[in-house]
N, C-alpha and C positions, 0 to 999 in steps of 0.2 A: 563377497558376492553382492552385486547391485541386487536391490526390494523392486518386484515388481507387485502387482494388484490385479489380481483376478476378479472380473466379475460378470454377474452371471444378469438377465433379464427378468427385471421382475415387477411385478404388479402394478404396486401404490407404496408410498411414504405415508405411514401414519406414525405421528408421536409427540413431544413435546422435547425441546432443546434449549438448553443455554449456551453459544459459543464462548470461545476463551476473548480476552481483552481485544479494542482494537490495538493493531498492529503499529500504525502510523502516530495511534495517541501514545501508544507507551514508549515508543522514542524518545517522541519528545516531553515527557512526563520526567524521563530517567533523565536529560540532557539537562531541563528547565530547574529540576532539584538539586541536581550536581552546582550549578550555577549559584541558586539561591543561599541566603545564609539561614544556618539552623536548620533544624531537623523536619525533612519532609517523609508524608506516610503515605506509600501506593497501595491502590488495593484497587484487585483484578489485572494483573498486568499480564500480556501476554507473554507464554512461556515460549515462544516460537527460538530459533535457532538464529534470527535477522537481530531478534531484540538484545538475545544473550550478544551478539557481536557491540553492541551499544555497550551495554553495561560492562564489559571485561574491557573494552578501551576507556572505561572513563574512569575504571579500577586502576588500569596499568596509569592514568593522568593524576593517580592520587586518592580519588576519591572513596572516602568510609563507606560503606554498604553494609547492613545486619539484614540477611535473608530468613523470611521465615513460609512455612506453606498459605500462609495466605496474606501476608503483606511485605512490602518491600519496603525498608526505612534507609533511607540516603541523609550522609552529615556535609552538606555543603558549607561550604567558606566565602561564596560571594565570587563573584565574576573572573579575581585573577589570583585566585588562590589555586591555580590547577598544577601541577609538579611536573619537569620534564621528563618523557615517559622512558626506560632504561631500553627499550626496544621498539621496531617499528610497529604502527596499532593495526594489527589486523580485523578488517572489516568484514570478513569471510563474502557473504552474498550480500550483506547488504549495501545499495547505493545509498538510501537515507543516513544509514550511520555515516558513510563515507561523504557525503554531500552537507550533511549538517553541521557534522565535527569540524571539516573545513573551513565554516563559519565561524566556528569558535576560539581554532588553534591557529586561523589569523593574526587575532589579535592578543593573544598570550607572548610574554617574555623566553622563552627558545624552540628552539627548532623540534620538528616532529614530520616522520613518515606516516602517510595512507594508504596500506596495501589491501587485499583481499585475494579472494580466488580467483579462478583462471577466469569465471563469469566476468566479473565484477572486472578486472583487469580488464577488460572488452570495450565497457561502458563507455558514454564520453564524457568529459568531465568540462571539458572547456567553458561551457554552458556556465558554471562558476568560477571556475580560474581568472577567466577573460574580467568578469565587472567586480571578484575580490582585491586584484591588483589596480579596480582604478581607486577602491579602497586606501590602496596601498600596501597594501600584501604583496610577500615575496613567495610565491610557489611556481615550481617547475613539475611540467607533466610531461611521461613519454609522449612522444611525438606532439607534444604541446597537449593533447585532447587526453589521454589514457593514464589510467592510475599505473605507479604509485604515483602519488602527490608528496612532495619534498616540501614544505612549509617553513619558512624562516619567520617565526612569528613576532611583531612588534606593534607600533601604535599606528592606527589606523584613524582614517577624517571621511566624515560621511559624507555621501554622495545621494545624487538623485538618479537611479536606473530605472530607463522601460525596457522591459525584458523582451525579446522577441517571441518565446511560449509563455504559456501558461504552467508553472510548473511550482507547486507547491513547495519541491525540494529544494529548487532557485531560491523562492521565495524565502523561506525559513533559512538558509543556509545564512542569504543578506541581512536579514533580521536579526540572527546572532551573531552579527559581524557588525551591524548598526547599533546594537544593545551596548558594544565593548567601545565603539568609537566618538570620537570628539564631534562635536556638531550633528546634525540631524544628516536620519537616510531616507530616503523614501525609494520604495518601489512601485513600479505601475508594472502592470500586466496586460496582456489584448485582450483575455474573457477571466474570469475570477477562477482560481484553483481552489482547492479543498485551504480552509481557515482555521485548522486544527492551535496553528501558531500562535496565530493574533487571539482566538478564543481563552488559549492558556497566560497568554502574556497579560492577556486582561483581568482573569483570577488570580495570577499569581501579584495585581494590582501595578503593571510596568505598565504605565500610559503610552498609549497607540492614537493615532490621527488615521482613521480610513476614511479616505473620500473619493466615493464613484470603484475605481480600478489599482486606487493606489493606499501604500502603507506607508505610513510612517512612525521613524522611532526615533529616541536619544537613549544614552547611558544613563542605566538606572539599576540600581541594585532592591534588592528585592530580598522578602520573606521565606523561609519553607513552609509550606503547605499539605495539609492530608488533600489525596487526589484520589477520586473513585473515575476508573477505566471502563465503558460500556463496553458489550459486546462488539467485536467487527462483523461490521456491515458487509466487507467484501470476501471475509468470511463466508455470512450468513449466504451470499450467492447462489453456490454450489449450492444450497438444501432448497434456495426459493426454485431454481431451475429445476433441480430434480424433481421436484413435485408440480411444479407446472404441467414436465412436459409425460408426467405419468395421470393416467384419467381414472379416477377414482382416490386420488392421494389427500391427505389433511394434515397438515404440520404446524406448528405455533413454535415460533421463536423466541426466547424471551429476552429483554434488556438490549435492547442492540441499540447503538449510536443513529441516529438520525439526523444526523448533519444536514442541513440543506446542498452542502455543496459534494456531499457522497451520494446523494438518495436520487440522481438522475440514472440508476439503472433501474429503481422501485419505477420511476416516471416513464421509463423508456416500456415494462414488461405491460404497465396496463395500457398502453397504448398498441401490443402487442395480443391484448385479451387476457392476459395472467389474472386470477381472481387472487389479488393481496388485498389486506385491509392492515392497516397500522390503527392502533388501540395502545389506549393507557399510557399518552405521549406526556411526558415529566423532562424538566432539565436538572440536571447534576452538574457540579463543577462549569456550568456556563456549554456544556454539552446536551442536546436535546437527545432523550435515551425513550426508548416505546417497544411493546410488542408487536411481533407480525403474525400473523395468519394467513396461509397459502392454500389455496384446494386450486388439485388437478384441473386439466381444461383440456378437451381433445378439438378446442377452436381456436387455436393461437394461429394469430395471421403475420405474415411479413409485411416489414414498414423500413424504412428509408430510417439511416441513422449515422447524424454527422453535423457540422457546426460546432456553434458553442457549447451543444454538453458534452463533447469530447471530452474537457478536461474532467468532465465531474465521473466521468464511464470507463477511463482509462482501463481499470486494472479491471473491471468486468467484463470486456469485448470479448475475449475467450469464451468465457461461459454465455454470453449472447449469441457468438457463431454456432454454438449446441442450441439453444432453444430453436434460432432459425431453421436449422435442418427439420423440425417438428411442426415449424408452422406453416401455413398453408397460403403458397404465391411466393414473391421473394422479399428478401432480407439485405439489403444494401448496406455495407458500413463503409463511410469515408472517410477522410480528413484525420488518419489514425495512423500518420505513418510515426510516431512517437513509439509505437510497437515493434519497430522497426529495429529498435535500439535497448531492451527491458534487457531480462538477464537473457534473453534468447529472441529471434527476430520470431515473435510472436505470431506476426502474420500467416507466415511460412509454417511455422508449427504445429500453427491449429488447420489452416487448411491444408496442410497434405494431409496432416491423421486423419482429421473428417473424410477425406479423400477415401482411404484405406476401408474407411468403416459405411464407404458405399455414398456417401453424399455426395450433391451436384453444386460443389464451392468451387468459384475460381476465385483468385490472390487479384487484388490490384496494388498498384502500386503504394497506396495509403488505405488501403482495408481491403474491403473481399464480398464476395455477392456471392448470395444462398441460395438455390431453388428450393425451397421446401417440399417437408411431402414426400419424400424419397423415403424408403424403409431403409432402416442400419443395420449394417447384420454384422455378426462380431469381428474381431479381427487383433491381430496382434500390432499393437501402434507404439511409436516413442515418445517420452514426454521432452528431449531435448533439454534434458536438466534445470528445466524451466517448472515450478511448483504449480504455477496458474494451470499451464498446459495440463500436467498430470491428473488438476483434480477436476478439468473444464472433460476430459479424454475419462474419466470415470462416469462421470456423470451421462455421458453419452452413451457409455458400453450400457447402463441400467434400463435405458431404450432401445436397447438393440437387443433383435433376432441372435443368441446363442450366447457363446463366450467371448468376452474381450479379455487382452491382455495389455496392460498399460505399463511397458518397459522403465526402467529409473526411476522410482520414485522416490527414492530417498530425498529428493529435492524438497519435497512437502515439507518436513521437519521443518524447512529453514522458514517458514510463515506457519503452517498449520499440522500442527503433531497431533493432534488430537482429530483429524476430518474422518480417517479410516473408522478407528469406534466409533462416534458421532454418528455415521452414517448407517451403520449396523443398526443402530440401535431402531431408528425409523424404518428399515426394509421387514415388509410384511410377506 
């Protein structure tokens, strides 16, 4: 029987929280030590359901793993020491595992399958298929674009790609396809995606060329390293939104990731009137890691939201179509048709359930316009098997007039197992 989540309308958020690891760092944390020679030590990784798909494919690729409850020790061999896997690697939901690993099992000695769930089989992949093969990789995709990806993996010659998006997954995929290959790669991008890649590659001491839009690498083998994983940011969302848009709430976050290139939804809420303050900002591992503190505001205004910090707001717009509905005027988001293609067409997701729960959102064709100002009253909504949705659709029922009921959630697990408790804990 599908998990749904009830909930009920209530006051204020008051408390104090630590979330689990980011999402996006512990990818590539698990991917970057697998690679490395000698023994790397994670601590804080997250336990989400996307990451476990990482690590059980790079298990089936060979690689030693000793689990313990609070750190993860991986025994890498170096670049091409990975084993050809006895069955296809299943990716379950995640696109990053799926997008990354591509990068990697290009340039390996035999062949290997990409599957995943029926989500993920949806996705498009072409986006790196297309400039892996001018690499020199052999992969075939259904219908050219759609996983599984069939990979014939051998020796690859770097290239210089301008990508047509901005996409971090692109981005990293080429850069461990450029790490394995002969002569140099460089990538350019049209606005800067999230640099989790180039940050790690740079601790883990693999010399990188950034200049302006572009990356560049060579073949380099490399050390294992102990790595400490901040809190996720896109995590922390849902808690900064709920208490935004509840008046009278106070919440403190602790240790979360502060990237420059995640923290354009932080940019985007105070310009929407959210009362955040970031405090006790420190870098670890070449990651800038800080507390936040959120208090209620019953003056949040709508504001126009699109351009360049698209790519850095991606996987937030969800949870900003909920604050929109709360603030007062409208809420514009554009240039977001990248939503269009996530594990569910996100656009469509979030605004028909707001729909349901009384809001006045219509869908454009690359985002969606908010009337704010409208009272929510409860309602029984889907999440579309989409995890953003589900916990963007909880967060909204906590502002709404009576009962919400937020159908499928089981999907959360696959990013955030722990939002349900976490959230309890703060409702007063």
């Amino acid at each position: 029987m599908k998990h749904s989540i009830i909930i009920n309308q209530v006051r204020a958020l008051k408390g104090i929280i630590r979330v689990p690891g980011d999402k996006s760092i512990s990818h590539r944390a698990l991917i970057f030590a697998s690679l490395a020679q000698g023994k790397s030590i994670i601590k804080g990784i997250s336990k989400c359901e996307d990451c476990f798909s990482t690590l059980n494919c790079l298990k089936d690729l060979g690689i030693r793993v000793k689990e313990s409850r609070e750190n993860l020790v991986i025994f890498g061999e170096g670049l091409f020491a990975f084993k050809k896997p006895k069955k296809s690697l299943d990716c379950g939901n995640s696109g990053t595992t799926m997008r990354l690993l591509a990068g990697l099992l290009a340039a390996q000695n035999f062949s290997s399958v990409l599957t995943g769930d029926k989500y993920l089989r949806k996705r498009p992949m072409e986006r790196i298929v297309e400039p892996l093969r001018k690499l020199g990789a052999e992969i075939d995709a259904d219908k050219g674009n759609y996983p599984p990806l069939r990979i014939k993996g051998g020796k690859l010659q770097g290239i210089r790609y301008s990508s047509p998006i901005a996409s971090a997954q692109v981005k990293s995929c080429l850069l461990l396809a450029g790490l394995h290959a002969e002569g140099k790669t460089t990538v350019t991008e049209p606005s800067r995606s999230r640099d989790h890649t180039e940050r790690m590659l740079k601790y883990f001491g693999v010399p990188l060329k950034i200049q302006g839009l572009s990356v560049s690498i060579r073949k380099e083998e490399f050390a294992g390293k102990e790595f400490f994983i901040p809190g996720d940011i896109s995590s922390t969302a849902f808690f900064i939104a709920a208490a935004s848009i509840l008046n009278g709430s106070k919440i403190k976050i602790s240790g979360i990731g502060v990237n420059p290139t995640r923290t354009g939804f932080l940019d985007v809420l105070k310009k929407m009137g959210v009362k955040i303050w970031i405090k006790n900002i420190k870098e670890v591992c070449r990651e800038p890691i800080a507390d936040l503190i959120v208090e209620g505001n019953n003056e949040l205004r709508g504001i126009k939201i699109g351009g360049k910090i698209i790519p850095r707001i991606i996987d937030e717009i969800p949870i900003l179509a909920v604050i929109g509905c709360f603030a007062r005027g409208k809420t514009i988001i554009k240039d977001a048709g990248e939503l269009r293609v996530k594990e569910t067409d996100r656009i469509h997701a979030i605004a028909s359930q707001l729909k349901r729960l009384g809001a006045a959102i219509k869908e454009r064709k690359d985002g969606m316009e908010i009337s704010g100002g409208k009272k929510l009253k409860g309602a029984t909504v889907e999440s579309f098997g989409d995890h953003r949705t589900a916990m963007a659709l909880t967060i909204a029922g906590l502002g709404a007039i009576g009962k919400t009921k937020v159908n499928d959630t089981d999907c959360i697990r696959t990013s955030f197992p722990e939002f349900e408790d976490l959230l309890k804990t703060l409702i007063q």
